[in-house]
Steps between C-alpha positions, in 0.01 A plus 500: 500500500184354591454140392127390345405149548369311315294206662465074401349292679605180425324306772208366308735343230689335805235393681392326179795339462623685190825682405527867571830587382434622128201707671758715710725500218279668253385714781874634558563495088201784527630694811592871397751744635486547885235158481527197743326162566293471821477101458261332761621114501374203692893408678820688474603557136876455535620407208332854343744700671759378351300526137350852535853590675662393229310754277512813729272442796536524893243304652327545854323190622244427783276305619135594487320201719364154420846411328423812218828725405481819413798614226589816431729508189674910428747558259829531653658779279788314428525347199384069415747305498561334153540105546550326236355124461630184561493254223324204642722194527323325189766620301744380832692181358709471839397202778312647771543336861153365671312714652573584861150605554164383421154682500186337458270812384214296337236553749566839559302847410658760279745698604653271727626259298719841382531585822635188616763433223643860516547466889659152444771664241552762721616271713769316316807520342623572174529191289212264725185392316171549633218274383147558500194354403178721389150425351567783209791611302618826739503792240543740730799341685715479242591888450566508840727229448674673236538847734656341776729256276385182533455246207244245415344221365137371538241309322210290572529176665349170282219528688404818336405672832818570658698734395903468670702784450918446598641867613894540485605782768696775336649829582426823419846514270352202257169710454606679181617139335 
């Protein structure tokens, strides 16, 4: 079966220093039958290939010069995984520890604030807290969050600009909880 491909270009939006995610999204929530996602990004989108994975797609990546990535999202036949949320740790009444790991993400671009924090947790083990600081409240992080397990809390800072989100690592086994 041939695979159609639909294109987004989410350059522009990045370049502008906006948020492309819920642009792809409603671009894949359209996708037919035999459809895929040709996304054209400004850097590596890692963290999609875990999202769109997550919901059916194989993904081939490359760069296309100047730092630009060419995506190529197809469905992969097999069926999406169903993941089901993590609670965030609002509702958590246990002590966490302190962090282990800090991020300061305030002067940085969308995605890579998103970028940054999912590498970090990648990187540690279940239980640790990751802390980060932001200049918004990260919407678009927190599902992720959820998929891979992970609990959190977050607000903004007294200062009204800073918003500090605490991540507890997880496993895959507490995602359902």
């Amino acid at each position: 079966m041939t695979t159609t491909f639909v294109e987004v270009d989410v350059r522009p939006i990045l370049r502008a220093g906006g948020e492309p995610f819920e642009k792809i999204m409603q671009a894949v929530d359209a996708l037919g039958p035999g459809e895929g996602l040709r996304l054209l990004a400004t850097f590596k989108p890692t963290p999609l290939f875990r999202v769109l994975g997550s919901r059916g797609f194989d993904h081939q990546a490359k760069e296309v010069g100047g730092g630009d990535w060419e995506v190529l999202f197809s469905p992969s036949g097999a069926p999406a995984d169903k993941v089901e949320p993590a609670k965030p740790a609002a509702t958590d009444d246990q002590p966490w520890p302190e962090a282990s790991q800090h991020l300061d993400n305030r002067d940085l671009d969308p995605p890579e604030p998103m970028v940054r924090i999912l590498t970090a947790t990648e990187t540690m083990a279940p239980g640790e807290v990751l802390s980060a600081l932001l200049c918004r409240e990260p919407m678009f992080l927190f599902p992720e969050l959820a998929k891979r397990g992970h609990a959190w809390r977050g607000g903004f800072e007294a200062d009204g600009t800073t918003y500090k989100v605490l991540i507890r690592i997880g496993t895959a086994a507490e995602a359902g909880k």
